[in-house]
N, C-alpha and C positions, 0 to 999 in steps of 0.2 A: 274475398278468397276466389282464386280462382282454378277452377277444376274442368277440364277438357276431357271429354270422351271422346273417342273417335274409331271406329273399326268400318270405314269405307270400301273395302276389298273384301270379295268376295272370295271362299277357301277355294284353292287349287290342289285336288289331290296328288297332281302329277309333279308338282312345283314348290308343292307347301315351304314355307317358311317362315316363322318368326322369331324378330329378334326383339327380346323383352329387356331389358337391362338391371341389372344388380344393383344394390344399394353402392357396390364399393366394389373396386379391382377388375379384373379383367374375366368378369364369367357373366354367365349369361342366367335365368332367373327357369326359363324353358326356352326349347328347339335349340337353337347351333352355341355352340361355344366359338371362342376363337381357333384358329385351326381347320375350322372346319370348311366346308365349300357345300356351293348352289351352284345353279345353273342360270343363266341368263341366255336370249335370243343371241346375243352378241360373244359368248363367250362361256366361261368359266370363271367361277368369283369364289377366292377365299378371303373368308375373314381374319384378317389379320387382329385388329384390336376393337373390343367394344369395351366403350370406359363411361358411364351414365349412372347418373341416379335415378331410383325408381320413383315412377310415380305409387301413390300409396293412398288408398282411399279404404277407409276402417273407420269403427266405434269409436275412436279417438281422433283422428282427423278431423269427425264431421263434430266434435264439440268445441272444438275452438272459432274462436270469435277476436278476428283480429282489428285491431284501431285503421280507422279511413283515412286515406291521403285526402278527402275531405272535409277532415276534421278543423275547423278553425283554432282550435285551441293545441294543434301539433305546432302549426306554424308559428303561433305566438309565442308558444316554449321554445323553439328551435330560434327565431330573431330578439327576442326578451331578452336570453341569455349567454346570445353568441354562442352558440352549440356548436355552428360550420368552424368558428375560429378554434372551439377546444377542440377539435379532430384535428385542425388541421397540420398540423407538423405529425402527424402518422404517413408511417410511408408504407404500408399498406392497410387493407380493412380490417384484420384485426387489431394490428397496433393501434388503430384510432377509436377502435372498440374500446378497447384498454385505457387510453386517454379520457371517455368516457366518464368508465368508471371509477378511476381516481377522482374525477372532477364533482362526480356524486358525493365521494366520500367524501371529501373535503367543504362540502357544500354544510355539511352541517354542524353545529358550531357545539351542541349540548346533545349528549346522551342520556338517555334512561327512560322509562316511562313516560308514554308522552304526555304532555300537558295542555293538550288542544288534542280533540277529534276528527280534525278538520283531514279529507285523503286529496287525493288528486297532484299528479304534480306541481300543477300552479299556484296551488293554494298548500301544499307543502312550503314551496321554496317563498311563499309570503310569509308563513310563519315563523320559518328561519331566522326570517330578517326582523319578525319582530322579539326572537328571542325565547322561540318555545323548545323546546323540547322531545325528541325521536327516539324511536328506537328499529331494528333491523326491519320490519315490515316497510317503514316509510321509506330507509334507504329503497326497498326492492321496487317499490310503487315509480318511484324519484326514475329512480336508472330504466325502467322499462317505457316510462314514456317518452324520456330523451330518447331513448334510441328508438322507438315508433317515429319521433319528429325527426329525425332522419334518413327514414327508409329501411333500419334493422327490425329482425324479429326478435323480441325477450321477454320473453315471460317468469311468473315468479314461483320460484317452488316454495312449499311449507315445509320444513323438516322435523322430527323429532327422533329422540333418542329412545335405543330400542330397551334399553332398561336402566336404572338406577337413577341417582340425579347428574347432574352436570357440577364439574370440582368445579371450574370457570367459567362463569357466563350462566345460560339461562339450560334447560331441558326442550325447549324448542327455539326454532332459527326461520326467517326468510330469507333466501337468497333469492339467483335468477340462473338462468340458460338462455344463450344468444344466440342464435342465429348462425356459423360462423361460415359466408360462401367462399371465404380463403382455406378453409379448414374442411367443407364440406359435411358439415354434423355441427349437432347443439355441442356450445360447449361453458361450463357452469362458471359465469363471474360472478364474485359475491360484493358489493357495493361496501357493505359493510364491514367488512375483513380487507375491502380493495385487494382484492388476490384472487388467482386461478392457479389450480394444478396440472402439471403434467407430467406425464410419464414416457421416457424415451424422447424428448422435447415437441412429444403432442398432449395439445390441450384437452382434457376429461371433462365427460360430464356429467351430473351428478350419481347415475348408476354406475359407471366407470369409476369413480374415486368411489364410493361407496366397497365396490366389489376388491377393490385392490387394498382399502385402511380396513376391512372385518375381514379377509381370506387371505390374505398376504403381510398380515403386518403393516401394509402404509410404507414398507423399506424403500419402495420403486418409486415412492411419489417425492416429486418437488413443488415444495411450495413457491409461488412467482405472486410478489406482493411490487403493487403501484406501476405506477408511469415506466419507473427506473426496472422493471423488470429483477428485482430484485430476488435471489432464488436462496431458499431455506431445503433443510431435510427435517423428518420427525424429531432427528436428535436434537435438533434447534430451539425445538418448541418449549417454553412460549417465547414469541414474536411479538414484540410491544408494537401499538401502533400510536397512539396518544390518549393520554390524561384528560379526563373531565371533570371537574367541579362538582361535587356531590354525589359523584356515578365512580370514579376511580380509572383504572387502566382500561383500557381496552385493548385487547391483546389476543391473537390466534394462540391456544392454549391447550396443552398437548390430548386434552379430550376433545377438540376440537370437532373433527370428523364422526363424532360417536353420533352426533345429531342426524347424522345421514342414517341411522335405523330406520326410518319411514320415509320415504318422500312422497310429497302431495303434489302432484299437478293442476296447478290452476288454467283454466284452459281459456282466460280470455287476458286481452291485450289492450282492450279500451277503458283504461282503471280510470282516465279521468272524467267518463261518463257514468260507466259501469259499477266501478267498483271489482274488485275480485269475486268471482263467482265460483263461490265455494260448494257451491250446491251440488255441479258437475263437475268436482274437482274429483280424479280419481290418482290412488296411492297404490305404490311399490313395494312391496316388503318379503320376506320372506321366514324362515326358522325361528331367526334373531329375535321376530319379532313377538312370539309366542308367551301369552304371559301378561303382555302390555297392553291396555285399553287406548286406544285412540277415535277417529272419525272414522266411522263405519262409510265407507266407497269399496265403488269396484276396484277389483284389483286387477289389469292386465295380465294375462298367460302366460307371456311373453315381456318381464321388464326391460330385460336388454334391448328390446327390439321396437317394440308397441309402442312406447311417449315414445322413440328417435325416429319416427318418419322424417325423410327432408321434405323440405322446402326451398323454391327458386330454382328449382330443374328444371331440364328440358328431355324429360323422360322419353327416348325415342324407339319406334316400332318402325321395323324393316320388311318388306316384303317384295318379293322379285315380282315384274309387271313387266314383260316384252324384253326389250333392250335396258331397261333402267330398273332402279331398286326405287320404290314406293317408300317414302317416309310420313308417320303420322309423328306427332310430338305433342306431349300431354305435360300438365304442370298443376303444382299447387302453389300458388305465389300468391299471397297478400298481393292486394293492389297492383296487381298486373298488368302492363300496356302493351308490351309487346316482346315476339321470338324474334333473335337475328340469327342467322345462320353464314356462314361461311364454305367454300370447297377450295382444298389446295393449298391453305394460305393464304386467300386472297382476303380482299374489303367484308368485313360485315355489314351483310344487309337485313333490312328488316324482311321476316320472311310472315307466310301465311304456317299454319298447323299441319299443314297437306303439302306434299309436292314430292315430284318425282326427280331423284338423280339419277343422271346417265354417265359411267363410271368410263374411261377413256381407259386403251390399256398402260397396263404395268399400276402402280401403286396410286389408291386416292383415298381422299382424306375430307371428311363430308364432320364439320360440327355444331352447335348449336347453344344458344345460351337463351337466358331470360332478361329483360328490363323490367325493372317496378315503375310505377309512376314517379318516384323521387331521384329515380337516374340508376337506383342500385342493379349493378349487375351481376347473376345469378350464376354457378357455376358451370364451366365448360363440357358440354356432352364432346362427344367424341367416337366414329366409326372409322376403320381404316378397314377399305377391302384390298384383292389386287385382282385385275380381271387377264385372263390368257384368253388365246382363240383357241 
């Protein structure tokens, strides 16, 4: 993981400014919004656009534990299995997300209780081949380390139902949440179901569908199952997906969602040393949940907010310094190698954490991204000032 502090500038009463940046949209967190103006030696500067995600360091940030780019046993899952070839007809990063996780799903041949002990992706996908038997936990284990072997982040949630039993299927579920830097925010694939939801044709994640199938009916959600993008609504349900041999259907089942009453956060990403570490795994619940005995964990303040910190930012800090505007840029990025930045359109280049831009007049456009060590690149910060005399 990596976490960058930095406040090298010292306050200027006469000149103060900082620009902190929001998780989402065009506002500012404190000091200037867009609209607003500073002063520089050279000029006059309004802010026209700050478009960034925040950096975010909390009681939940600092328990995650994410898998190493050197881990030798990523690479072996990633060339073992041809992982780059099942991406690769995606034509962008989430589509090949997606490609993914069909790839999970199909990976396994028998459902039900499993019939070997054995976790780990690698030693999942042997037992496959010898003919044993899964169920939703080893999809989620399966799908989060592929996408570790290729520079994503996924992790797996636990879910349960906030009362009664389940008509179809089980009273609790694993899925995952991925990383998504095309989407900017976790958003929930389930291996197992090979499906994600959205609404208004953005991807949810799992407090997102949670808060919209208990407060809303579920009316606004589309279900989007496999490769083919295939889109369902509640009235649809149940959604068959395939027949198993002593297990029966498997099928998204119009209780489906009820599972989401609890969600657990597992907070680490290296299952095939680790294991899931449930110990500091902490849950989401609310009203719903009153009544129901489950794993006593913290429960976040804030569920909307608390688990969706991002990741692979380029969280950046503005402040006026003579002629030029001072940039510091902070990130939490798994496996982190390098910030590139760009001004104006131009080449990206790899930049230091620190540096000052000197803004030319009329309109300038200063922004910044992440690299992980796997090549993945991270979403686009973004300032736009304009400087008058």
């Amino acid at each position: 993981m990596k976490m960058i502090k930095r406040w090298r500038l010292a306050w200027r009463p006469a000149m103060a400014l900082l620009l902190t940046f929001a998780v989402c949209g065009e506002r500012s967190i404190a000091g200037v919004a867009a609209g607003e103006t500073f002063a520089l030696e050279s000029g006059g500067v309004t802010v026209r656009k700050l478009d960034s995600l925040a950096y975010v360091e909390s009681e939940y940030t600092k328990r995650f534990k994410f898998d190493s780019y050197e881990n030798p046993k990523l690479k072996e899952l990633r060339e073992r299995y041809h992982l780059d070839d099942v991406t690769a007809p995606g034509k962008d990063e989430f589509e090949k997300q997606v490609l993914l996780m069909d790839w999970t799903h199909h990976r396994f041949k028998k459902f039900g209780q499993p019939s070997t002990t054995c976790r780990g992706a690698l030693d999942i996908l042997k037992a496959i081949d010898q003919g044993h038997t899964f169920f939703c936990a080893q999809y989620a284990d399966l799908f989060a380390s592929c996408a570790a072997s290729l520079g994503w982040v996924d992790r797996t949630l636990a879910l349960r139902r906030h009362q009664g039993t389940a008509k179809g299927g089980s009273t609790e579920h694993s899925t995952t949440e991925i990383w998504s830097n095309q989407h900017r925010k976790w958003v929930m694939l389930d291996p197992t179901s090979n499906m994600y939801l959205e609404k208004d044709d953005v991807p949810l994640n799992g407090w997102e569908i949670r808060q919209e199938w208990f407060y809303h009916d579920g009316q606004d959600l589309t279900f989007v199952v496999g490769k083919e993008h295939k889109k369902y609504k509640k009235a649809d349900l149940p959604i068959f997906l395939q027949r198993f041999p002593n297990f029966g259907d498997l099928a998204i089942n119009p209780d489906e969602l009820d599972k989401y009453g609890f969600i657990g956060y597992i907070p680490n990403t290296d299952l095939m040393d680790s294991g899931p570490d449930y110990a500091k795994m902490f849950i989401v619940k609310d009203k719903l949940c009153e009544g129901t005995k489950w794993h006593v964990r913290n429960n976040p303040a804030n569920p909307a907010t608390d688990p969706y910190f991002p990741i692979g930012q380029a969280a950046l800090t503005l402040q006026p310094e003579g002629k030029s505007i001072s940039i510091d840029i902070k990130t939490l990025t798994p496996n982190f190698k390098r910030y590139d930045t760009r001004i104006d359109s131009g080449e990206w280049k790899g930049s230091a954490d620190h540096l000052l831009w000197r803004p030319h007049l009329g309109r300038n456009q200063f922004q910044a991204r992440t690299v992980n060590q796997f090549g993945i690149v991270g979403p686009i910060s973004t300032a736009e000032v304009e400087l008058s005399e």
